[in-house]
C-alpha positions as CSV (number, residue, x, y, z in Angstrom):
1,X,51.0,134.8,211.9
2,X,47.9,136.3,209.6
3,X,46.0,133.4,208.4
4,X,48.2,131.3,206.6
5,X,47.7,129.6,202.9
6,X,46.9,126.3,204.4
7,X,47.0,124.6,207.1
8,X,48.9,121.6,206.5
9,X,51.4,121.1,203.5
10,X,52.4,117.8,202.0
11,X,55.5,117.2,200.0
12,X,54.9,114.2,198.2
13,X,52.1,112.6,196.7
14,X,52.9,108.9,196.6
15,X,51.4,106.3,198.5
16,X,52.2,107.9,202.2
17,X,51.5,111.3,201.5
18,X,48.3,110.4,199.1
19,X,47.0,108.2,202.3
20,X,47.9,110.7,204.5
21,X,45.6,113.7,202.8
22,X,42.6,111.0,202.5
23,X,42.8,109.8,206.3
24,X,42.5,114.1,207.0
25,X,39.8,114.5,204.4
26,X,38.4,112.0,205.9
27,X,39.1,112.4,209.7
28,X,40.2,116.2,209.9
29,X,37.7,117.6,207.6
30,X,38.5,121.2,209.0
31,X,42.1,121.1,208.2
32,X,42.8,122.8,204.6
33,X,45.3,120.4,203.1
34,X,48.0,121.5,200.1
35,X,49.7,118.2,198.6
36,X,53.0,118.8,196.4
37,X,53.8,116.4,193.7
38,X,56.7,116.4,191.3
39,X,54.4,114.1,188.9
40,X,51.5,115.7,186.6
41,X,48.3,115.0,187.8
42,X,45.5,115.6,185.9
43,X,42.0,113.9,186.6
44,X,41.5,113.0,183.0
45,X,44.6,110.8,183.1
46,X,43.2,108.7,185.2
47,X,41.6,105.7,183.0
48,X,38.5,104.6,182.9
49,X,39.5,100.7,184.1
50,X,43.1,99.0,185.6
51,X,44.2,96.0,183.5
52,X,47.4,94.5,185.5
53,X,50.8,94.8,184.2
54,X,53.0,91.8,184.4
55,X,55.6,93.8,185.8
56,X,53.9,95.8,188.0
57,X,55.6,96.7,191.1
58,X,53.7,95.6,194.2
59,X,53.8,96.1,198.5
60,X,52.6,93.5,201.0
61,X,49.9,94.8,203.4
62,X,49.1,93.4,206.6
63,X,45.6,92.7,208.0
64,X,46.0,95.5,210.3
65,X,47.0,97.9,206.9
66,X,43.4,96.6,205.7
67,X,41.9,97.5,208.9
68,X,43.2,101.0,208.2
69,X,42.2,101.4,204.9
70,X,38.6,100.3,205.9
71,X,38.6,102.6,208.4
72,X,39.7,105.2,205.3
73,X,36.8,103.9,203.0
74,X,39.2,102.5,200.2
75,X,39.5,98.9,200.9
76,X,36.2,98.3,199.0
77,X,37.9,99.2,196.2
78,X,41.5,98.5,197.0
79,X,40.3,95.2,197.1
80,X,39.3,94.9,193.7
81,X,43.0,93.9,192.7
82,X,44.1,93.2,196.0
83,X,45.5,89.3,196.1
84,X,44.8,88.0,199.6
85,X,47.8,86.1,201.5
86,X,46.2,82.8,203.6
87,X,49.0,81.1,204.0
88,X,52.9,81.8,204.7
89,X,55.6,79.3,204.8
90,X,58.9,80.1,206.1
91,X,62.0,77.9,205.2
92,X,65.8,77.4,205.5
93,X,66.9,76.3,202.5
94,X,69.2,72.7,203.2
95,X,67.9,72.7,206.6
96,X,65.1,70.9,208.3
97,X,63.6,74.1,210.5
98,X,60.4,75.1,208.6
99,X,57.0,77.0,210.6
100,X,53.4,77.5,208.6
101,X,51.0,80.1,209.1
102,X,47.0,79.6,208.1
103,X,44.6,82.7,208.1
104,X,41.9,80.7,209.4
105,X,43.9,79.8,212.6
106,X,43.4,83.0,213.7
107,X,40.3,83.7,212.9
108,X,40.6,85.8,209.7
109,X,40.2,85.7,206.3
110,X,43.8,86.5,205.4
111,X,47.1,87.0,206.8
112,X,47.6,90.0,204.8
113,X,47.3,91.2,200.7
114,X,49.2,92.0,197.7
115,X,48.2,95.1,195.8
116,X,50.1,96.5,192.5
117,X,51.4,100.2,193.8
118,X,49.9,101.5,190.5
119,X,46.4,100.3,191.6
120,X,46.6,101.6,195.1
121,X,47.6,104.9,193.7
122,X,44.8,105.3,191.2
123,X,41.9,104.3,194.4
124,X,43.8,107.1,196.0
125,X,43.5,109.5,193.6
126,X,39.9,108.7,192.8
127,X,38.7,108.7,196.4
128,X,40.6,112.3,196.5
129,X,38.8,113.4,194.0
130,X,35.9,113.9,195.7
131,X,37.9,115.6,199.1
132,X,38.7,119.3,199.2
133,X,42.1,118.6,199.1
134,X,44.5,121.0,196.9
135,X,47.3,119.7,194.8
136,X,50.4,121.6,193.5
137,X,51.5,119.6,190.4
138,X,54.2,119.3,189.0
139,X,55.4,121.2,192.1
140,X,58.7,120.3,194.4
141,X,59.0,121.8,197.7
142,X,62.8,123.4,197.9
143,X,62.8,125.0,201.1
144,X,61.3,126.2,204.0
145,X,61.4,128.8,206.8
146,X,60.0,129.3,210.1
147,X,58.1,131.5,211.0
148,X,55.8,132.4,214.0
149,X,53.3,129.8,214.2
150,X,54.5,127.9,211.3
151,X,56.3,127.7,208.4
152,X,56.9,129.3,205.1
153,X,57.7,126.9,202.2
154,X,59.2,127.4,199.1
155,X,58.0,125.6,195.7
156,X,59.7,125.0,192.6
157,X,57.1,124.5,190.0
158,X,58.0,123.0,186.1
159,X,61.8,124.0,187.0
160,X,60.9,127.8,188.0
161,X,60.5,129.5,191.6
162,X,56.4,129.7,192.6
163,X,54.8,132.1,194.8
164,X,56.2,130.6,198.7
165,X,53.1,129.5,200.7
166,X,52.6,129.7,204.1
167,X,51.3,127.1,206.7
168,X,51.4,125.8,210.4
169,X,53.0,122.4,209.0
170,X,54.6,120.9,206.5
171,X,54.7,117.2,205.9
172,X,58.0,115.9,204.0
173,X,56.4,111.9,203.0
174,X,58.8,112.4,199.6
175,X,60.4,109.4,200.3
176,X,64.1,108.9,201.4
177,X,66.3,109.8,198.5
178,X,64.4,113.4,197.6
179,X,67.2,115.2,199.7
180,X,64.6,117.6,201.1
181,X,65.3,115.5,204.8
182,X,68.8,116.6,204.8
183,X,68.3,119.9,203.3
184,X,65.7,120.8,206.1
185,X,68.9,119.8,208.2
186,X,67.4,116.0,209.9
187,X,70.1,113.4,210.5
188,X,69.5,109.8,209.2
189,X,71.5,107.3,210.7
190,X,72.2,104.8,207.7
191,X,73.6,101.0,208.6
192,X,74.1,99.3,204.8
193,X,73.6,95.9,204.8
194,X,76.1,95.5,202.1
195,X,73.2,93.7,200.0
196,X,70.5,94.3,197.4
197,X,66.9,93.8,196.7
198,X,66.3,92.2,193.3
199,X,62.3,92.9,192.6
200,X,60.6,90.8,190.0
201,X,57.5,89.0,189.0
202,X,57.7,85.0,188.3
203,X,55.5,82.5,186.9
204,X,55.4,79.3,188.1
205,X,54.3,75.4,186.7
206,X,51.6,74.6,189.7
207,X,49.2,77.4,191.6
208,X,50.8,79.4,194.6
209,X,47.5,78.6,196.6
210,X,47.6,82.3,197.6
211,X,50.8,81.0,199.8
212,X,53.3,83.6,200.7
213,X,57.0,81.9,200.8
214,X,59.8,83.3,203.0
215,X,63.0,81.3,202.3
216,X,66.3,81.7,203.4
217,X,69.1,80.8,201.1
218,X,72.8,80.9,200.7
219,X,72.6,83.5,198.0
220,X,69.8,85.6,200.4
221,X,66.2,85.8,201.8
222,X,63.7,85.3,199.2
223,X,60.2,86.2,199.1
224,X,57.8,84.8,197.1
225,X,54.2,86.9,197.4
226,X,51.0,85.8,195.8
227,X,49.8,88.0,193.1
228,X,47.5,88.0,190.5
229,X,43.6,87.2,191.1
230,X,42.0,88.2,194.2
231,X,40.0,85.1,193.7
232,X,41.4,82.6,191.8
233,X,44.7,80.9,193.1
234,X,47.4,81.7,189.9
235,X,50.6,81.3,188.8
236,X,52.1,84.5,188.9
237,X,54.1,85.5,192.3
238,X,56.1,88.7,193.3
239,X,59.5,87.8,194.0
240,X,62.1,89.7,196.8
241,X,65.5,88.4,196.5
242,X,68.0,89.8,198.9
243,X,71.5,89.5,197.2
244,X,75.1,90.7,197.7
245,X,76.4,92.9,195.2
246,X,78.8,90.4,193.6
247,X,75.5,87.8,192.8
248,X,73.6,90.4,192.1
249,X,75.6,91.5,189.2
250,X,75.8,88.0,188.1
251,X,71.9,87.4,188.4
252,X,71.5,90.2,186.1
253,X,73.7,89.0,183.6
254,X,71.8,85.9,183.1
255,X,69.1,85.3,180.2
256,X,65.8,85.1,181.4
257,X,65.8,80.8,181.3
258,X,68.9,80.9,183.5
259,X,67.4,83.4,186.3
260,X,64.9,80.9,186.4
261,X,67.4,78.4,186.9
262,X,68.8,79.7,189.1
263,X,65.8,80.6,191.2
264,X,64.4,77.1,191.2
265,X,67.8,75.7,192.6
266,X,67.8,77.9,195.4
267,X,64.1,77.9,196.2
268,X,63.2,74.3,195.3
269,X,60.1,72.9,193.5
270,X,56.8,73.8,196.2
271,X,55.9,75.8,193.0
272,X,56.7,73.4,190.6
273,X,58.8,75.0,187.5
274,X,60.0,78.6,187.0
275,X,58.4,79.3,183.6
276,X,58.7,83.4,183.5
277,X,60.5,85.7,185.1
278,X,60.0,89.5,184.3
279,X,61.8,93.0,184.2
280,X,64.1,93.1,187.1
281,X,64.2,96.0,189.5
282,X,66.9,96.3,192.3
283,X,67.7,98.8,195.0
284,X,70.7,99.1,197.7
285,X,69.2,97.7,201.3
286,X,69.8,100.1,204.2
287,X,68.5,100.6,207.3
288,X,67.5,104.2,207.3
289,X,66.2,105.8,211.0
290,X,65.7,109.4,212.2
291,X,66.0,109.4,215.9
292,X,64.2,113.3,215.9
293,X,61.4,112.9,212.8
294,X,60.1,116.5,214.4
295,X,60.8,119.5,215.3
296,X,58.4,122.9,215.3
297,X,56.3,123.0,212.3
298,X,57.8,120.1,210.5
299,X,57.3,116.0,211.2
300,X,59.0,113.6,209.0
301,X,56.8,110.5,207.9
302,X,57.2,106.8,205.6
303,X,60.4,106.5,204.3
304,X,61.6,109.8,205.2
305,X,61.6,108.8,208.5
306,X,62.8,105.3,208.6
307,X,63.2,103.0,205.8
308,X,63.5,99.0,206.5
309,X,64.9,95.9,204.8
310,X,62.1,94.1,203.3
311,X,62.8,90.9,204.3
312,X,59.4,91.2,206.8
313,X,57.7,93.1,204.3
314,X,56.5,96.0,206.8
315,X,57.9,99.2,205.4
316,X,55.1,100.3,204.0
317,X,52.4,98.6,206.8
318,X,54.7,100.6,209.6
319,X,54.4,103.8,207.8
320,X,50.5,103.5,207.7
321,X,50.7,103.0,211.5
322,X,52.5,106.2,211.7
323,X,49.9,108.0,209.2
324,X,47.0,107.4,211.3
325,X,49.3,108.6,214.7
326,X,50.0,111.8,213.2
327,X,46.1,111.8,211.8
328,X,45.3,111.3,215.6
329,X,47.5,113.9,217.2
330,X,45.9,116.4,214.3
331,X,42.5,115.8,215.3
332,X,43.2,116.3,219.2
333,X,45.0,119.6,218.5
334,X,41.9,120.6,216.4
335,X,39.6,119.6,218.8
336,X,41.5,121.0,221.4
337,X,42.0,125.0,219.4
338,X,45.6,124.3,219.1
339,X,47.8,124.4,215.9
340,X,49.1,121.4,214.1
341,X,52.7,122.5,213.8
342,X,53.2,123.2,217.9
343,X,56.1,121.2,219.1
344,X,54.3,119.3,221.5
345,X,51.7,118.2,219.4
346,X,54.3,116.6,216.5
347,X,56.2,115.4,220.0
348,X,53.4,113.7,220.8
349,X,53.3,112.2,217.7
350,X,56.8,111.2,217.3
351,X,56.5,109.1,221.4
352,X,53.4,107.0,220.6
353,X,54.7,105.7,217.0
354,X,58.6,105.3,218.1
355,X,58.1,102.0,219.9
356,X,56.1,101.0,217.3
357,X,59.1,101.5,214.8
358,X,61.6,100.5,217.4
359,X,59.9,97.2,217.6
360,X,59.5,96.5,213.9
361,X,63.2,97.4,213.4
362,X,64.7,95.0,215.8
363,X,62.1,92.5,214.1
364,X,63.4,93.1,210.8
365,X,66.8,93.2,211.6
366,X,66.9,90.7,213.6
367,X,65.2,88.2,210.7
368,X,68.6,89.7,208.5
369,X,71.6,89.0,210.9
370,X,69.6,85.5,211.9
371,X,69.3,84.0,208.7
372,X,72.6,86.1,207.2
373,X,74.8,83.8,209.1
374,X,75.6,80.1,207.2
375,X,77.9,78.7,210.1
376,X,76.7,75.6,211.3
377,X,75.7,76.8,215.0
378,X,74.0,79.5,214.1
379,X,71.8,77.4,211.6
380,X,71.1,74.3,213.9
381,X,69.8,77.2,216.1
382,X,67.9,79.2,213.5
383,X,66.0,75.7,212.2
384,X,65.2,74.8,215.6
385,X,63.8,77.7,216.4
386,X,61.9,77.7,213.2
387,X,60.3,74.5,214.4
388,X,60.2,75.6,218.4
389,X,57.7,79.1,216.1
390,X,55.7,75.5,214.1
391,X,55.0,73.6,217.5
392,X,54.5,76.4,220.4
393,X,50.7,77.8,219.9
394,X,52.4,81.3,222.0
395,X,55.0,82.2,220.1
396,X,53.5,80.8,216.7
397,X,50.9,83.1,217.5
398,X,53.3,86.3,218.4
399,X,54.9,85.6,215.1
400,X,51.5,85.8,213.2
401,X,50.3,88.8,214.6
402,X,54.0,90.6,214.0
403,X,53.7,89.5,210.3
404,X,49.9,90.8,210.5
405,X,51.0,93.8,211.8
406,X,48.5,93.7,214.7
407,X,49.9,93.7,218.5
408,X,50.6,97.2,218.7
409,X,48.9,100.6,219.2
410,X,46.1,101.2,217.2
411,X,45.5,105.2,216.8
412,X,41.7,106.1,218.0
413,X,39.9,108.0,215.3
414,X,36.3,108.7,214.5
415,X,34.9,109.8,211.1
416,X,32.7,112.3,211.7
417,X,29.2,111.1,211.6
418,X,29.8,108.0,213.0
419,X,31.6,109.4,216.1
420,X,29.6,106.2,218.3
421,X,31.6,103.7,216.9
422,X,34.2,102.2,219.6
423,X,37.7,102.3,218.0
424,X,40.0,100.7,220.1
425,X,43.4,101.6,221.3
426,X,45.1,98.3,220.8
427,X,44.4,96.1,218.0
């Protein structure tokens, strides 16, 4: 192939493949990079100062996502809105079994953050302002073809067929649902777990004491997430409910007062009232895994490649992982005068991050078919082991760093100019 285009395409410019083209502006600089977004982007739409919405969709970060993003240069101002976590208490409701986490018992200054997805786009976009990134938007990518030493993709721009582009790889971080995975012919194996996630934001009577709650329930895990202030302890908390489809439906129906009824009966009073419940969101729960993410010219990433329940909250903290893998393999493959899009290159890719996400699925789903079941063994068993996690310093301490999202392999990457730095390969 002539010179192509670009070098790298990106289809999808939401938080993976926005993090994703600042790790290689950062880390890559030689790469040329091409995102495509189906939303407008314009950098005069981007305001002058972020003033919080109540309803606000949020993610949980771990320590080790912070880690990454101060590796990126954004956590300094990520962190503006960024609520830190120093505390997690995990519960059964009616049972005894119970285990705490503290920050400072391991040394750190949080256990991980809660950032409005709104605000971490807009540090995105304002750190990319200043890269030599190109952006296609509003843009889709439709197609593409192979062709020697890459790819050809097809864009469809404001409804109508745009000039193809050529490149030695495309990217799909578009998320699960776009259909561009299936059309590019990658099998996802889907297990549904026949239950939903109901996303809102509460207030509560007394101060969450930046305290993240994980309670189990007879309706469904639910996760309570400090949010609000980075630095003063509030009120407000982002709420995960897992929920069958039959409660679900009945939740919704409910005024506002009687959600928060029915909220405080299953989750109990360690926040004092329910005062305020906002707009609810909700969202079939499947476990979503493609055993090949690669193949020549193309690598699957976030939740194009494996979507989680969020009943551990590492979705998003997993996909970063995988970001800075591929950003790794890139940088070799430049380093080393090969192309991006070989095979072997994305191969390598796809081997160091699989035990990563094999690991954090059988986490996760284990956590779901644990605290699914309500028959008396399986809960005696379940609350003493939640009290076994309190009292053992080993496997209290395995438990943090899985909900930290340290223990596994850390990708090795230098910014250029500070290439004496010692990154290393395990966190």
């Amino acid at each position: 192939m002539t010179k192509p285009d670009t070098d790298l395409i990106i289809a999808g410019g939401g938080l993976a493949g926005a993090t994703l083209a600042l790790a290689l502006a950062r880390m890559v600089p030689s790469l040329r990079v091409t995102v495509v977004e189906a939303f407008p982007l314009s950098p005069d739409a981007l305001p002058d100062s972020y003033q919080p919405s109540y309803d606000a969709r949020s993610t949980a970060l771990s320590w080790g996502s912070r880690l990454i993003f101060e590796e990126l240069g954004l956590w300094h101002r990520l962190s503006e809105h960024a609520t830190p976590i120093e505390h997690i208490h995990v519960s059964d409701r009616g049972h005894f079994g119970a285990t705490r986490l503290h920050a400072a018992e391991h040394g750190q200054k949080a256990l991980g953050y809660v950032a409005d997805n709104r605000w971490m786009g807009l540090c995105l976009m304002r750190e990319l302002l200043d890269t030599n990134v190109q952006w296609r938007a509003p843009a889709e990518v439709t197609d593409m073809t192979p062709i020697p030493g890459g790819v050809r993709v097809r864009l469809s721009e404001d409804g109508e067929n745009a000039p193809e582009l050529t490149a030695r790889c495309l990217v799909v971080a578009d998320g699960g649902r776009s259909g561009l995975r299936e059309k590019l012919g990658f099998r996802a194996d889907r297990h549904s777990y026949g239950q939903n996630a109901l996303i809102a934001n509460v207030s509560t009577s007394d101060s969450h004491g930046f305290t993240a709650f994980e309670r189990f329930t007879d309706a469904g895990p639910m996760a309570l997430l400090p949010h609000g202030s980075p630095t003063r302890a509030g009120h407000q908390s982002a709420l995960v409910w897992t929920l069958s489809d039959e409660v679900l439906q009945q939740v919704l129906a409910l005024p506002d007062d009687e959600k928060c009824r029915w909220l405080q009966d299953r989750f109990g009073w360690r926040l004092g009232r329910f005062t305020r419940i906002g707009a609810c969101h909700h969202y079939p729960l499947t476990l979503t895994t493609v055993d090949e993410p690669v193949r020549p010219g193309v690598a699957l990433v976030g939740n194009a490649a494996h979507a989680l329940h969020p009943v551990a909250g590492q979705g998003f903290n997993l996909a970063l992982r995988g970001l800075m893998t591929l950003v790794e393999q890139f940088r070799l493959a430049e380093e080393q005068g090969r192309s991006i899009g070989d095979l072997e290159v994305l191969k390598r890719y796809q081997t160091l991050h699989r035990e990563d996400w094999q690991q954090t699925v059988r986490f996760s789903d284990s956590l779901v078919r644990l605290f699914g079941h309500s028959m008396l063994p399986v809960a005696a068993a379940r609350d003493a082991g939640l009290v076994g996690l309190d009292l053992l310093p080993g496997a209290k301490r395995w438990f943090a760093r899985k909900a930290m999202g340290l223990g596994g392999r850390r990708a090795v990457i230098e910014r250029p100019g500070n290439l004496n730095r010692e990154a290393p390969a395990n966190e």
